[in-house]
C-alpha positions as CSV (number, residue, x, y, z in Angstrom):
1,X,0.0,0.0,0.0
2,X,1.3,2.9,-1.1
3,X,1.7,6.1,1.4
4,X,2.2,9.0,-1.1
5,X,-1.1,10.9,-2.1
6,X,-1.7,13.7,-4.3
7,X,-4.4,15.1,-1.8
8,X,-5.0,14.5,1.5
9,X,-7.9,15.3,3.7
10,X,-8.3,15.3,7.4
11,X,-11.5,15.2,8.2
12,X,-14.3,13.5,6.8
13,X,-17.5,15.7,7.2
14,X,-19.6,17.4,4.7
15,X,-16.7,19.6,3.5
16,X,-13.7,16.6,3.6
17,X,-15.4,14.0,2.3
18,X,-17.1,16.3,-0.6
19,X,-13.7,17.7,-1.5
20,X,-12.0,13.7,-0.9
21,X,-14.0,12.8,-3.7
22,X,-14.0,15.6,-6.0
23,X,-10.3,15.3,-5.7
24,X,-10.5,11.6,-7.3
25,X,-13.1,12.4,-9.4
26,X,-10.2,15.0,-10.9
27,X,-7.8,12.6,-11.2
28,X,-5.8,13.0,-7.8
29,X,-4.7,10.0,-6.0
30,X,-6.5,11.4,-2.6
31,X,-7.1,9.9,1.1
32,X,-9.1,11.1,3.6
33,X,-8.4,11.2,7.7
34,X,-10.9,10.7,10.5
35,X,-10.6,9.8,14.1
36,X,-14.3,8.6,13.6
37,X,-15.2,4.7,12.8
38,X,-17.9,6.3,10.5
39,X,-17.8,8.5,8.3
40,X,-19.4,12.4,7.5
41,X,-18.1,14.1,10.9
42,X,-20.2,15.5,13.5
43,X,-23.1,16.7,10.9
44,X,-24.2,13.1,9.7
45,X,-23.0,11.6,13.1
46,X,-24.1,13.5,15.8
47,X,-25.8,16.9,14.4
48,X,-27.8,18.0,11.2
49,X,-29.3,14.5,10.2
50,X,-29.9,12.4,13.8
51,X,-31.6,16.2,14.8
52,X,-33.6,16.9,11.8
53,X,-34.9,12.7,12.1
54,X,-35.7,13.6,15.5
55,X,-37.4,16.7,14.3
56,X,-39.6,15.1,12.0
57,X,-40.8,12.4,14.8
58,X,-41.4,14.9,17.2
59,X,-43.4,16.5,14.9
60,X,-45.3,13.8,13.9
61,X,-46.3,12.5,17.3
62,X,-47.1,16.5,18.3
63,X,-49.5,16.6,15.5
64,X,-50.9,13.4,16.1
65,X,-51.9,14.9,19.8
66,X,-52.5,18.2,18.8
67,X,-53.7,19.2,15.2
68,X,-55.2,15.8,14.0
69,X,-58.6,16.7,15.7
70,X,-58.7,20.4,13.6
71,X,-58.7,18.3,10.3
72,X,-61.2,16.3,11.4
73,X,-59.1,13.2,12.3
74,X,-60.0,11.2,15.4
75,X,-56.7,9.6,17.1
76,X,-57.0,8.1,20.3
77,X,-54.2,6.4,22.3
78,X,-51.1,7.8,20.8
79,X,-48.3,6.5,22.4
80,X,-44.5,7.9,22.2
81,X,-41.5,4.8,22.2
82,X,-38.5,6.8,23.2
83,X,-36.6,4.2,22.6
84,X,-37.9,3.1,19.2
85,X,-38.0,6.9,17.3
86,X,-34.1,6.8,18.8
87,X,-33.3,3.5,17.2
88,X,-34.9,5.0,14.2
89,X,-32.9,8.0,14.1
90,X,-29.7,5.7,14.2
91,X,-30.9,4.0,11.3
92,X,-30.7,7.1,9.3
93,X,-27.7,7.7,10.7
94,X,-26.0,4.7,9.8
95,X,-27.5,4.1,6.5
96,X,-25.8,7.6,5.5
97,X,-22.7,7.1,6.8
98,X,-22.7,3.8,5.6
99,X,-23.5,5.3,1.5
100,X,-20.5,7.5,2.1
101,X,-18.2,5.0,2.4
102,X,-19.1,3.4,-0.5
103,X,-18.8,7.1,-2.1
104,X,-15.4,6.5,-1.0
105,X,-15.2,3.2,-2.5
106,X,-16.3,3.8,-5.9
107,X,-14.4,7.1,-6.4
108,X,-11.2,5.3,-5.2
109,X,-10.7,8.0,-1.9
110,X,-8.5,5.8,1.1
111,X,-10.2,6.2,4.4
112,X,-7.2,6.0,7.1
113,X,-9.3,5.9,10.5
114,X,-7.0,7.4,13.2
115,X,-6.0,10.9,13.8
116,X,-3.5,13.1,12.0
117,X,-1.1,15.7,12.7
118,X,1.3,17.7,10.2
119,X,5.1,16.5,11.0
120,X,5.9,19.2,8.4
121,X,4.2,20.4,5.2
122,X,4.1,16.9,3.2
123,X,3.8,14.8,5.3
124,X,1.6,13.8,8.7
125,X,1.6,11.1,11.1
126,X,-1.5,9.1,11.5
127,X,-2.2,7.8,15.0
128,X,-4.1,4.6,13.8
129,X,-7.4,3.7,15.8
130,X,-6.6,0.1,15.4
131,X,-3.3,0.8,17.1
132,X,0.1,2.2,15.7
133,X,1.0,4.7,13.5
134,X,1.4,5.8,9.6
135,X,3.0,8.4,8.2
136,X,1.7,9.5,4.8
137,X,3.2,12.6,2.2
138,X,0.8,14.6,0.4
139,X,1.6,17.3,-2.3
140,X,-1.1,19.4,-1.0
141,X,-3.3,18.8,2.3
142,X,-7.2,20.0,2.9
143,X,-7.6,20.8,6.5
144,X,-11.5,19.9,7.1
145,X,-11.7,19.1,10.7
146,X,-14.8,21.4,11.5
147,X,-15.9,22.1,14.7
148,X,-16.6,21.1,18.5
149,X,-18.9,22.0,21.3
150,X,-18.2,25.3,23.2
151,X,-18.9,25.7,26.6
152,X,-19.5,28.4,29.3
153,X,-16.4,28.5,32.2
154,X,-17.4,26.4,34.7
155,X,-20.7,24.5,33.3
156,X,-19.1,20.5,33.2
157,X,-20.9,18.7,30.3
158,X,-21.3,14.8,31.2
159,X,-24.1,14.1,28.4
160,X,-26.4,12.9,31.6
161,X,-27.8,15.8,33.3
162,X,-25.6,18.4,31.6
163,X,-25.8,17.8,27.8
164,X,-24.0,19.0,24.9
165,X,-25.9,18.6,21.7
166,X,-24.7,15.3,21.1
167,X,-26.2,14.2,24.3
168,X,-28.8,16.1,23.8
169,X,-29.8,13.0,20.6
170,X,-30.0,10.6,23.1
171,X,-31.9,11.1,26.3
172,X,-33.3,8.4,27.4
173,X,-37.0,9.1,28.8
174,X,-38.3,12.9,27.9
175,X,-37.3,14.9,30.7
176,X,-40.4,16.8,32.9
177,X,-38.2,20.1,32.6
178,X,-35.6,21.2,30.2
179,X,-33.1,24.0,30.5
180,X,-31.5,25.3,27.3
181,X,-28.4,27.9,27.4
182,X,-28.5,29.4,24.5
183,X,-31.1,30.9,21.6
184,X,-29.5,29.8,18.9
185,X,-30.0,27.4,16.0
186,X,-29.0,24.5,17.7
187,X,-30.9,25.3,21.3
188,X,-33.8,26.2,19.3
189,X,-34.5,22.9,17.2
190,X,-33.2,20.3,20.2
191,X,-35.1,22.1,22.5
192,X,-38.4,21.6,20.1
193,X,-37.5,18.2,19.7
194,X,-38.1,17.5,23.6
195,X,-40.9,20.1,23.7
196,X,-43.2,18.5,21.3
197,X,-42.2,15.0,23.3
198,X,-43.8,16.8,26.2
199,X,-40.9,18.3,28.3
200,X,-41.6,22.0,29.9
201,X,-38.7,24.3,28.3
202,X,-37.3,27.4,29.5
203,X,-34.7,29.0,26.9
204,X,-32.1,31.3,28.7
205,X,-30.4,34.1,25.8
206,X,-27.6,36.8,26.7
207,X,-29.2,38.7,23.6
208,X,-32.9,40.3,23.6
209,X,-34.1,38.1,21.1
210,X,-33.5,34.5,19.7
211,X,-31.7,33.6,16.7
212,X,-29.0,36.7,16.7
213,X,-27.2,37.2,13.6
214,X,-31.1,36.7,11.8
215,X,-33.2,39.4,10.3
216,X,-34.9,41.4,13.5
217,X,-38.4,41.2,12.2
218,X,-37.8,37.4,12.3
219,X,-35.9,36.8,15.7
220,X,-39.3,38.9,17.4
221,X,-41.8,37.4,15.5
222,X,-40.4,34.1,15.9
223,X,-40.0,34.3,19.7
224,X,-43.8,35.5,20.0
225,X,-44.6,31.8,18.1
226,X,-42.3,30.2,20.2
227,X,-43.9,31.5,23.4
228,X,-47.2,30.8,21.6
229,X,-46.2,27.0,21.7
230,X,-45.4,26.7,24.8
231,X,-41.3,27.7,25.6
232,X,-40.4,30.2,28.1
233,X,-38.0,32.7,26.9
234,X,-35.7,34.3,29.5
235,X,-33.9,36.9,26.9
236,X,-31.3,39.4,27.6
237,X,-30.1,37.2,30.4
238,X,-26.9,35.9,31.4
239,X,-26.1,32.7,33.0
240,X,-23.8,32.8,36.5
241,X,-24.4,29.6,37.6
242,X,-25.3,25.7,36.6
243,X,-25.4,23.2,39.6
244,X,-26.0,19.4,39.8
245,X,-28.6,18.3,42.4
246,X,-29.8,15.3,43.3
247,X,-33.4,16.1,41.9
248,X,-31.9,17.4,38.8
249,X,-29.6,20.6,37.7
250,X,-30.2,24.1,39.1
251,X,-29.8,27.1,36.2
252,X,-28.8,30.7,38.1
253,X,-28.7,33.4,35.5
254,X,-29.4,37.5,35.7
255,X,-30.6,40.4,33.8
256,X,-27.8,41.3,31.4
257,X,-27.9,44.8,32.2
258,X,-28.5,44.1,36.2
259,X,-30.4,43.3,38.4
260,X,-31.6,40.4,41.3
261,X,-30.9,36.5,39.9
262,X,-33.3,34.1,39.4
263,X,-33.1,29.8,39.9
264,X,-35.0,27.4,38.4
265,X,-34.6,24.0,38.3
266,X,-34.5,21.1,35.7
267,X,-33.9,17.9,34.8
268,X,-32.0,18.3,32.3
269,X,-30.0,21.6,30.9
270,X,-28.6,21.9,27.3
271,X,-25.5,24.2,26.8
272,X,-26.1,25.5,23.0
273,X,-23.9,28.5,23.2
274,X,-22.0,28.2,19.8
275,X,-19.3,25.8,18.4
276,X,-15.6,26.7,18.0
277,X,-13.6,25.6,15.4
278,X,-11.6,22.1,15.9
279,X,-7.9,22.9,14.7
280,X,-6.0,22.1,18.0
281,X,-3.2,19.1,17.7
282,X,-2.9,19.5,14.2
283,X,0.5,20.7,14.2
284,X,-0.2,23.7,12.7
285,X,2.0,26.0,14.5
286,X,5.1,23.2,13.4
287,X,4.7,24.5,9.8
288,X,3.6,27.7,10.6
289,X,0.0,28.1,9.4
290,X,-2.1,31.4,10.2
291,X,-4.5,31.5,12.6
292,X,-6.9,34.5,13.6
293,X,-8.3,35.0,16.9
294,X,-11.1,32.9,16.9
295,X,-8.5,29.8,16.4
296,X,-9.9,29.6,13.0
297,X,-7.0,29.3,9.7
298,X,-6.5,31.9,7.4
299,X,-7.3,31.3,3.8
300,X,-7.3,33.7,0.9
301,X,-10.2,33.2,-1.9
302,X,-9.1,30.3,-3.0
303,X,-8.7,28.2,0.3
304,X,-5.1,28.4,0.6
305,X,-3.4,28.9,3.8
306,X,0.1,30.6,4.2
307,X,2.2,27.7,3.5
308,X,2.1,26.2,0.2
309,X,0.4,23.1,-0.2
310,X,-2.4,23.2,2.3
311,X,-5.7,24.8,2.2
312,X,-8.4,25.1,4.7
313,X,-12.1,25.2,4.3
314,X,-15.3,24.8,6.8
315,X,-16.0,25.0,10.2
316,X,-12.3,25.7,10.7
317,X,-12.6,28.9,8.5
318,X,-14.0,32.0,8.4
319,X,-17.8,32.4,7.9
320,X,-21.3,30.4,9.2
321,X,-20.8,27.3,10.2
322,X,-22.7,25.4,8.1
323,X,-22.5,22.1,6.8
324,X,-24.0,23.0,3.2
325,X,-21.2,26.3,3.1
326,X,-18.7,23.2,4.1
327,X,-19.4,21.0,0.7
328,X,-19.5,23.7,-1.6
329,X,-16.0,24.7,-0.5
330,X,-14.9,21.4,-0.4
331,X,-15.8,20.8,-3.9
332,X,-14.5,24.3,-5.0
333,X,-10.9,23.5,-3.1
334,X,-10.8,20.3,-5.0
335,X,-10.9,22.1,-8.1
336,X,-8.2,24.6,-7.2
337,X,-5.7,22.3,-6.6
338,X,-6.7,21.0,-9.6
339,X,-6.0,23.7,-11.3
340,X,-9.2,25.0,-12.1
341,X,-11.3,28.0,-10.8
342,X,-13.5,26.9,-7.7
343,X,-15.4,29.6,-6.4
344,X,-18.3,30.2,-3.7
345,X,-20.3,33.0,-3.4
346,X,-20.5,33.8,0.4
347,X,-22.9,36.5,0.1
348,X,-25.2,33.5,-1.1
349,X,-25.3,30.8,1.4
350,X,-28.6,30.3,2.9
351,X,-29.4,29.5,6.7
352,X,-31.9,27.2,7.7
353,X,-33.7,26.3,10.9
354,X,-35.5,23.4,11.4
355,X,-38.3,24.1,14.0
356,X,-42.0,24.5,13.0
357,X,-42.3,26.5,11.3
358,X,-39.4,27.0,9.8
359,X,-37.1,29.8,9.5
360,X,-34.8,30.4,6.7
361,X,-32.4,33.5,5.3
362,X,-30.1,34.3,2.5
363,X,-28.2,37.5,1.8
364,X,-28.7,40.6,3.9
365,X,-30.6,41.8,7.1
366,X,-32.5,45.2,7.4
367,X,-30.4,45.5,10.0
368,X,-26.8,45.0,7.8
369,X,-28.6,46.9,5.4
370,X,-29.0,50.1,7.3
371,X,-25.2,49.5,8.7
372,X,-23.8,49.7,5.7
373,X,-25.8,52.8,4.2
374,X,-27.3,50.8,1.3
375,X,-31.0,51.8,0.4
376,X,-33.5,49.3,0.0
377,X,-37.3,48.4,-0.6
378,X,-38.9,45.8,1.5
379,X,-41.5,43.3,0.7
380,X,-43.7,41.5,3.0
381,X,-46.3,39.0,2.3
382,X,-47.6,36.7,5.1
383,X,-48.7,32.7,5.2
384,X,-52.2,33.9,6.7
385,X,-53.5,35.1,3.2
386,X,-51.7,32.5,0.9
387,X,-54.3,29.7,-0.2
388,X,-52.2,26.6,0.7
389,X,-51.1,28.1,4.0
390,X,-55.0,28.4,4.7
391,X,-55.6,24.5,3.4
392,X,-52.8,23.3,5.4
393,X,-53.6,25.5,8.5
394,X,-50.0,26.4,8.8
395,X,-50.5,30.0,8.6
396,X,-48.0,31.5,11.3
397,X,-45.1,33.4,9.1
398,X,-44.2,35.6,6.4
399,X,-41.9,36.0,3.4
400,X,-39.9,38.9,3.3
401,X,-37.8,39.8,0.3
402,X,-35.0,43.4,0.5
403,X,-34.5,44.6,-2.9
404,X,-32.1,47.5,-3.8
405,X,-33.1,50.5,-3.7
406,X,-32.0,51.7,-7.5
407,X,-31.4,48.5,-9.4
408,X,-34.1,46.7,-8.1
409,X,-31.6,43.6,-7.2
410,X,-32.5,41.1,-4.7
411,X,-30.1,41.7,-1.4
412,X,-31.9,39.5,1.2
413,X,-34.4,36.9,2.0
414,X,-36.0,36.0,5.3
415,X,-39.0,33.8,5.7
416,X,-40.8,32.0,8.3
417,X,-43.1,29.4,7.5
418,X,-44.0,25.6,7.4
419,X,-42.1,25.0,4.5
420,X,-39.5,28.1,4.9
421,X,-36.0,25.6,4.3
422,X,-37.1,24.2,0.8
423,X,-38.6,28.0,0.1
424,X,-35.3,29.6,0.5
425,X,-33.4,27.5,-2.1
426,X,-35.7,29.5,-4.6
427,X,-34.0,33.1,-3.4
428,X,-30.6,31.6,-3.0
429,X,-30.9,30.2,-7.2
430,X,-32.8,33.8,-7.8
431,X,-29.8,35.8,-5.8
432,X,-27.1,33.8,-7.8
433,X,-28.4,35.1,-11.4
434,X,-28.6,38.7,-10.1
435,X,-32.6,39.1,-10.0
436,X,-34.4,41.8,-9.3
437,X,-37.3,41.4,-7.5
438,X,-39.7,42.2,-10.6
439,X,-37.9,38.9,-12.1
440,X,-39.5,36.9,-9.1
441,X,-42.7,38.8,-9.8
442,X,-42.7,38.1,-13.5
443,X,-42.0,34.3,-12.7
444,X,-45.5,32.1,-12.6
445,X,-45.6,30.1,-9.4
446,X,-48.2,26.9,-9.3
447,X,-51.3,27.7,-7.3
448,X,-51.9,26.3,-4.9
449,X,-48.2,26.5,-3.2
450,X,-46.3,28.2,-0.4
451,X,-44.1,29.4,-3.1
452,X,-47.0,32.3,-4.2
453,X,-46.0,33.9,-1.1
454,X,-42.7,34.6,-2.7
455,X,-44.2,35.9,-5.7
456,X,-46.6,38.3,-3.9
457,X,-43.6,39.5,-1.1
458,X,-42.0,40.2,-4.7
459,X,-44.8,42.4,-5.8
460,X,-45.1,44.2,-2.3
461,X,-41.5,45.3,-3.2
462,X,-43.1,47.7,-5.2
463,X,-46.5,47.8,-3.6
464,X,-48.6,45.9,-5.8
465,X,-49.8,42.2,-4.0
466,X,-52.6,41.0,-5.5
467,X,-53.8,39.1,-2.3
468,X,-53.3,41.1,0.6
């Protein structure tokens, strides 16, 4: 077996094991490195898809309780098996990681399980999981190791009573109480998961509104239809203490800007506070790559680092972190080394997140808008007066499209809504042509859809809906 590669990758999530095999695909003898038995790092493992199956049960068995009755279906004696939709989430799990190895297989990409650290620019040393080491040379090296959990000084996560979100996957029984630290994406969609299964939730937020970084509009109108469902929202609030009891955990936090502290008490208490990038014993420093302050590597436009030869993209780079931003870099690395022109348009990488309903965003916020001086038309159409909305009745939300000013061009799109993630792939397609806004207008949509309400925020740009 030989042990000299054209490309090398360490790391085999979305963005390694996309740019792995794009590598091959180009011709490059490539291998990939992961600590991991299974492949597609912490997204298919232990984030985006065991969450989003866990979603979409949670859902299920909500609306089976809840909503059946308003569409005239009778269900009696639904039951939840904890331990059965968990075992089906696995299933997912494994069947994807499982269809990425033979990805691997078929595009000829070695998978060296074990861990891997730069001994100088060409070469890294491999501590094998099986035991032992390798040492591999590469002529040029993709560092794709993502991201980990961050924490809060002095909160200890044991994935028991104090979860991370990986623990947060696999509780056991549905907790009577839930603490989540943290408004975020993350906090937000686990802390649905165990809200729909029944648990009381209380969502602690140093900002004054969820989601920050989203469009304001959406952060307050979402939090009024997560209070609406049931989740207490302590915003603007810091927390200065997390305690293990016998009965449970107890959560101390404060008013941000002052004032007496509060306790309550859970059984469980999720720290969602963000994710920092994984770049630590990767020998970096031995050859010298740039880091900023955030640990992350510096690249320039095409994914290279300082030092010849190895390139960065991800969680480990600048930007969201994002799995779908991961794989598009990946793929446009590959090419670079290749010697062809990868690019990614940054300004065009939608966010999704996957609560009901939904809440999605591409491009700019009013509020980035008005920062940066740049005049703009807004556009505003919500779910309660589009007809598929009312037939579903799944009318909380709105689309809500920011069009320059002058040209006309779309800048930004922000929706809430039932169906908001597929939705947004329309504006992100729309966005990467240059549209205006009268583009989306002109476009026919099929009646009855969601996707009218795009049309008609479109219109409202230049104050001309039809249904509203």
């Amino acid at each position: 077996m030989s042990d000299a590669f054209d490309v090398v990758v360490i790391g085999a999530g979305p963005g390694g094991y996309v740019a792995a095999i794009r590598a091959a695909q180009l011709g490059l003898k490539t291998a990939c490195i992961d600590k991991r038995e299974t492949l597609g790092g912490t997204c298919l493992n232990v984030g985006c898809i065991p969450s989003k199956a866990l979603l979409h049960a949670s859902h299920l068995y909500h609306e089976a309780n809840h909503d059946f009755a308003k569409y005239g279906i009778k269900a009696k004696g639904v039951e939840m098996d904890i331990k059965a939709m968990l075992s089906s989430k696995s299933k997912v799990v494994e069947e994807l990681t499982g269809g990425i190895e033979f990805l691997f297989k078929k595009n000829k990409v070695e998978w060296i399980k074990g861990a891997g650290r730069f001994a100088d620019k060409n070469t890294i040393e491999v501590v094998l999981n099986d035991g032992g080491t390798r040492t591999v040379t590469t002529k040029d090296t993709i560092i794709a190791t993502g991201s980990d959990v961050a924490s809060l000084p002095g909160i200890e996560i044991d994935e028991k009573k104090i979860v991370s979100s990986t623990g947060a996957l696999d509780i056991p029984k549905v907790p009577k109480s839930m603490v989540v630290i943290g408004g975020g994406v993350i906090g937000l969609e686990l802390g649905s998961v165990w809200s729909r299964l029944g648990a009381d939730v209380t969502v602690v937020e140093f900002m004054d509104q969820v989601l920050p970084g989203m469009d304001g509009e959406v952060r307050k109108n979402f939090g009024r239809i997560l209070k609406k469902q049931g989740m207490i929202l302590k915003l603007s609030s810091k927390v200065t203490e997390v305690k293990k009891t016998k009965a449970g955990v107890d959560v101390t936090f404060e008013p941000v800007k002052g004032g007496d502290g509060e306790t309550i008490k859970a059984d469980v208490v999720l720290v969602s506070v963000g994710r920092r990038p994984y770049t630590d014993g990767l020998g970096l420093e031995t050859i010298g790559v740039e880091m900023d302050e955030r640990s992350r590597v510096k690249i320039g436009h095409d994914f290279s680092t300082n030092v010849p030869g190895v390139w960065a993209i991800g969680d480990v780079v600048e930007g969201p972190m994002l799995a779908h931003k991961a794989e598009d870099e990946g793929v446009a690395c590959a090419e670079n080394i290749a010697g062809l022109t990868g690019y990614v348009n940054h300004d065009v990488i939608p966010g999704v997140v996957y609560t009901f309903p939904e809440v999605a965003s591409v491009g700019k916020t009013e509020e980035e808008l008005k920062e940066a001086g740049v005049a703009y038309n807004a556009g505003k159409f919500p779910f309660t007066a589009n007809s598929r909305a009312k037939a579903n009745q799944s009318t909380d939300g709105f689309v809500k499209i920011l069009a320059d000013k002058e040209s006309d061009r779309v800048l930004g799109v922000h929706i809430i809504g039932g169906d908001a993630g597929n939705m947004i792939a329309q504006a992100a397609t729309a966005m990467e042509f240059g549209a205006s806004a009268e583009d989306i207008a002109l476009t026919c949509h099929a009646h009855p859809t969601e996707t009218e309400a795009m049309k008609e925020a479109a219109l409202a740009v230049h104050k001309r809906t039809i249904h509203m």
